[in-house]
C-alpha positions, 0 to 999 in steps of 0.5 A, a space after each residue: 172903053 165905056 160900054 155906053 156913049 151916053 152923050 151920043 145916045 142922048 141926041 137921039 132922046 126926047 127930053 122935051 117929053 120927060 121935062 114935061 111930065 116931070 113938072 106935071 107929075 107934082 101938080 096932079 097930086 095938088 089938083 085931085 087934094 081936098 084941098 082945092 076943092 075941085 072934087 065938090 066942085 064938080 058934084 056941085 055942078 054936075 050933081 043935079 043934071 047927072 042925078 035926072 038922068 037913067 043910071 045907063 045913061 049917067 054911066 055914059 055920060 060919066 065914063 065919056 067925060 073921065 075918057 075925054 079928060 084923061 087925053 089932057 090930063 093925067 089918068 091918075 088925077 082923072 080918076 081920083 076926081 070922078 070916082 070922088 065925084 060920083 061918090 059925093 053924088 051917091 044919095 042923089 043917084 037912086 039905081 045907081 051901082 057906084 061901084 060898077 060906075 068907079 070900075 068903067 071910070 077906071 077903065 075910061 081913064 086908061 083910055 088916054 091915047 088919043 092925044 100927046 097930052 094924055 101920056 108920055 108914052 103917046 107924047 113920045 110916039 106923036 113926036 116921030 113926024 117923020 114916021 107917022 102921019 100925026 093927024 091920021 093917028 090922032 083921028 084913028 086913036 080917037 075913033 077906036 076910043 069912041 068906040 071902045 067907051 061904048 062898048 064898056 059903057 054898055 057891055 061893062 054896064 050890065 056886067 058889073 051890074 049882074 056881078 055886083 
């Protein structure tokens, strides 16, 4: 006798879940190339409302905007395209601690649990209708991440700062 019956388990599986990432993956590798050219984009369009502002605020507006991309794109790709960003912005950004702005930016693009679109692991738990009340998570998901963007965005801001 088989020890597992694996047409019975797959029932129960999300495929829909795996199909998607597994044709997202290659194209987030594509997105963050130079290539495409979407790094200089953004340092071209950003670069000059970004670079008048105070170094605490430029990290708030950053960090928030990497959070909010990450929950429909790819955390990775998110991260490769603002870290790149604000590195080609780095001679218009006087007081500016890019290293301490790249670490928040990594830690704000992990923050994708907001929606199903930023992870399949979120994917798979949005798709349990049954046992969760999607909106409600959604909003709760979405408030603790506001919450914990401001608090890095502040708290993380003079830490890295001081050690840095």
């Amino acid at each position: 006798t088989p020890l597992l019956d694996i047409p019975k388990l797959a029932k129960d599986f999300q495929w829909s879940v795996i199909f998607i990432m597994a044709c997202f993956m290659p194209l987030s590798n594509l997105m963050s190339s130079d290539a495409v050219g979407l790094k200089q984009t953004i340092a071209m369009v950003f670069g000059p409302s970004l670079s008048t502002m105070s170094p605490l605020l430029f990290t708030l507006v950053v960090v928030s905007l990497a959070v909010l991309a990450t929950n429909f794109l790819n955390n990775g790709v998110v991260f490769m395209l603002f870290i790149s960003a604000v590195a080609l912005m780095a001679d218009s950004l006087p007081g500016v601690n890019i290293m301490a702005v790249s670490y928040l930016i990594g830690l704000g693009a992990t923050m994708c649990y907001a929606l199903p679109s930023g992870n399949m692991m979120m994917a798979y738990m949005f798709s349990f209708k049954d046992l969760i009340n999607v909106k409600e998570f959604a909003l709760r998901n979405t408030a603790t991440i506001a919450l914990l963007t401001l608090f890095a965005c502040t708290v993380g801001f003079y830490y890295y700062n001081a050690v840095m």
